[in-house]
C-alpha positions as CSV (number, residue, x, y, z in Angstrom):
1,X,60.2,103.5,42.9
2,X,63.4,105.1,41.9
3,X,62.0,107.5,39.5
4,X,59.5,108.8,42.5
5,X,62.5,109.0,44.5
6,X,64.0,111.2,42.2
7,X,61.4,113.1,41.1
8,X,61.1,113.7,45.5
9,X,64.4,115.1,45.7
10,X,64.2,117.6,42.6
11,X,65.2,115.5,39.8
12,X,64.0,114.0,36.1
13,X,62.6,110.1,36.9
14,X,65.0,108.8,34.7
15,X,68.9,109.3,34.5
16,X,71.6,110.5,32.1
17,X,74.8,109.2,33.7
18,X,75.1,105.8,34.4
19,X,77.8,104.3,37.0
20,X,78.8,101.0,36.3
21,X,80.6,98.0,38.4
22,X,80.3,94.5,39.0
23,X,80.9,93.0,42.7
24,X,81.8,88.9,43.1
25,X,80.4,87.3,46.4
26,X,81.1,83.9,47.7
27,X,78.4,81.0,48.0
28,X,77.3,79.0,50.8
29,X,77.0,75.3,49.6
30,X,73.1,75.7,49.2
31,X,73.8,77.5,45.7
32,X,73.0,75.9,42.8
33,X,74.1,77.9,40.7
34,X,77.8,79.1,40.8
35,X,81.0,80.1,39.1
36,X,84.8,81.1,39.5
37,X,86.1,84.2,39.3
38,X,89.7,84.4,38.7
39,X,90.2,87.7,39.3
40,X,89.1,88.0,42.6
41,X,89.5,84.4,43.3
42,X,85.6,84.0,44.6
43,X,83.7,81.2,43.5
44,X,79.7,82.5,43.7
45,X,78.0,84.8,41.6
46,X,78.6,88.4,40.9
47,X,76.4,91.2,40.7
48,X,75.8,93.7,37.7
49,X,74.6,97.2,39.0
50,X,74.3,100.4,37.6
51,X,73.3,103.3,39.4
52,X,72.9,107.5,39.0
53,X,75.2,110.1,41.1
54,X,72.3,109.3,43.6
55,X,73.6,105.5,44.3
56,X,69.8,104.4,42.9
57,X,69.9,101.6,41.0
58,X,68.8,101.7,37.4
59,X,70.1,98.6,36.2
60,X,70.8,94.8,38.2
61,X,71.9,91.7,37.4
62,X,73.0,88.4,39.1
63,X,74.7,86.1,37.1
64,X,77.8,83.4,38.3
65,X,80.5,85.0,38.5
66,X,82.7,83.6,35.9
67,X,80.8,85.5,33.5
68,X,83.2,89.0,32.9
69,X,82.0,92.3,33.5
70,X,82.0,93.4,30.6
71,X,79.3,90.7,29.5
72,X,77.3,91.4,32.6
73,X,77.2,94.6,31.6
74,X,76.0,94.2,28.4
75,X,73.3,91.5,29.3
76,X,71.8,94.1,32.2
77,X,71.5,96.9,29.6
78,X,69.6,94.9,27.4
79,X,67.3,93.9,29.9
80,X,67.2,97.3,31.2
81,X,67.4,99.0,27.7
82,X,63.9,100.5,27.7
83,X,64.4,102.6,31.2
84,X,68.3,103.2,30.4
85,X,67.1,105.4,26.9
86,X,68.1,108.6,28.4
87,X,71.7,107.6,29.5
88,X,74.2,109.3,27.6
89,X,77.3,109.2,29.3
90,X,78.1,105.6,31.5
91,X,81.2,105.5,33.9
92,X,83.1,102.6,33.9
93,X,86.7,101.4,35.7
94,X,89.0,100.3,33.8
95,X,87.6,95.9,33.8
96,X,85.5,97.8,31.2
97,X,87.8,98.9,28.6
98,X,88.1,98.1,25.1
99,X,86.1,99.3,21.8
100,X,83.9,96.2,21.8
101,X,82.4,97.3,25.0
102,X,82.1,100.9,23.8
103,X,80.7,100.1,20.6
104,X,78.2,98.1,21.9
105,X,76.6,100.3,24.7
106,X,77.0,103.0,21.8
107,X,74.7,100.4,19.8
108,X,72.1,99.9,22.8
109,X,72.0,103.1,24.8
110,X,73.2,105.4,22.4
111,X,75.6,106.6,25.4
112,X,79.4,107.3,25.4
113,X,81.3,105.1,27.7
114,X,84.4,106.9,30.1
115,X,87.0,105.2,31.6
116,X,87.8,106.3,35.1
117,X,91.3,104.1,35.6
118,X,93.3,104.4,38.9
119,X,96.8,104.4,37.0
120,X,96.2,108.0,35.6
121,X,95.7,109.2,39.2
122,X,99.3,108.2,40.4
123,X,98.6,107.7,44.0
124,X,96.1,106.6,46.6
125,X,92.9,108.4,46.0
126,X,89.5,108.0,45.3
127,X,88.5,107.9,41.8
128,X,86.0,110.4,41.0
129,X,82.5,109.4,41.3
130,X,83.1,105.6,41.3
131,X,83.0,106.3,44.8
132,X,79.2,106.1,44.4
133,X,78.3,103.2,43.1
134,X,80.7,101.3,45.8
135,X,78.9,102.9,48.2
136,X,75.7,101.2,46.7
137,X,77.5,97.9,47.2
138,X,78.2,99.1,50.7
139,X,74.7,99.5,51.6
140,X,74.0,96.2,50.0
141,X,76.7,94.1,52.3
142,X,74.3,95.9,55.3
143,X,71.7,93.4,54.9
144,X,72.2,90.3,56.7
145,X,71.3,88.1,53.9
146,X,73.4,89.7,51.2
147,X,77.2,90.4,52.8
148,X,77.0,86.2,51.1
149,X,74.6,84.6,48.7
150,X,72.5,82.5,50.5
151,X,70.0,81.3,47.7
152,X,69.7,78.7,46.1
153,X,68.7,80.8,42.8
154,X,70.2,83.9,41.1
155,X,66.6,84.8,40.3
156,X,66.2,84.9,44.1
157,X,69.6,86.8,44.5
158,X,68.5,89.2,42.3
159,X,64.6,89.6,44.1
160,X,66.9,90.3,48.2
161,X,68.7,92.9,46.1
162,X,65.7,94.6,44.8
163,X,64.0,94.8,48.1
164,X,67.6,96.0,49.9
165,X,67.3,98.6,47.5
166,X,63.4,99.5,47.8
167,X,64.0,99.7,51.7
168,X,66.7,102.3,50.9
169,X,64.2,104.1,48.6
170,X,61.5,104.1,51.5
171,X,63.3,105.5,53.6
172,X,64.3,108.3,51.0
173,X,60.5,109.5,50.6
């Protein structure tokens, strides 16, 4: 559905510049599964999303949300790898650094990796076009049953984000 989407408003189906983040969300006491993360202090899950300058996603994953970005990451584009072959360049903040991480999305996508850290900016601004892919999370918290994980399972965590996403792609064609 995202590749017709595209191809609708003038573009290739698949994309070359990938927008990375990760978003922690808290559980109601019907999850299963769930973990801590420190950084945030959430205990829940966290979601793995990358998405084109479009705010599309091309790549999702729920997993508890002690597991680092980084990882998440990693495990979404190798579950992903065979739609992500035409990323080359995949924009990251700065959770993400470290040659490890670069090396290995080399190694899968055969894409470059760019830091886009707030530190370098020196002041209160938006960092170029992470804005996008916070926005995706944005249209995410609009659903009712995903501003807080509700289920049980992260398979069925993963299934409400799919179909917030395919209503946003409806309504795009």
């Amino acid at each position: 559905m995202v590749g017709a989407v595209r191809q609708h408003s003038g573009r290739t189906a698949t994309t070359s510049f990938l927008i990375v983040d990760a978003q922690s969300v808290k559980n109601t006491d019907t999850a299963e599964q769930k973990g801590f993360d420190g950084g945030k202090l959430v205990s829940g899950i966290k979601r793995h999303i990358g998405v084109d300058t479009q705010g599309l996603p091309h790549m999702l994953l729920v997993t508890t949300a002690n597991v680092p970005d980084r990882v998440g990451a990693l495990e979404g584009f190798t579950i992903h790898q065979a739609t992500l072959s035409d990323v080359e360049q995949v924009l990251v903040d700065g959770g993400y650094t470290g040659e490890p991480f670069a090396t290995a999305v080399d190694d899968l996508l055969g894409a470059t990796v760019a830091v886009a850290k707030r530190n370098e900016l020196h002041t209160f601004t938006v960092i170029p076009t992470r804005w996008v892919v916070e926005r995706s999370f944005a249209w995410l918290d609009k659903c009712r049953r995903l501003w807080k994980n509700c289920e049980r399972k992260l398979a069925t965590s993963l299934n409400m984000i799919v179909l917030a996403f395919l209503v946003i792609c409806l309504k795009r064609l």
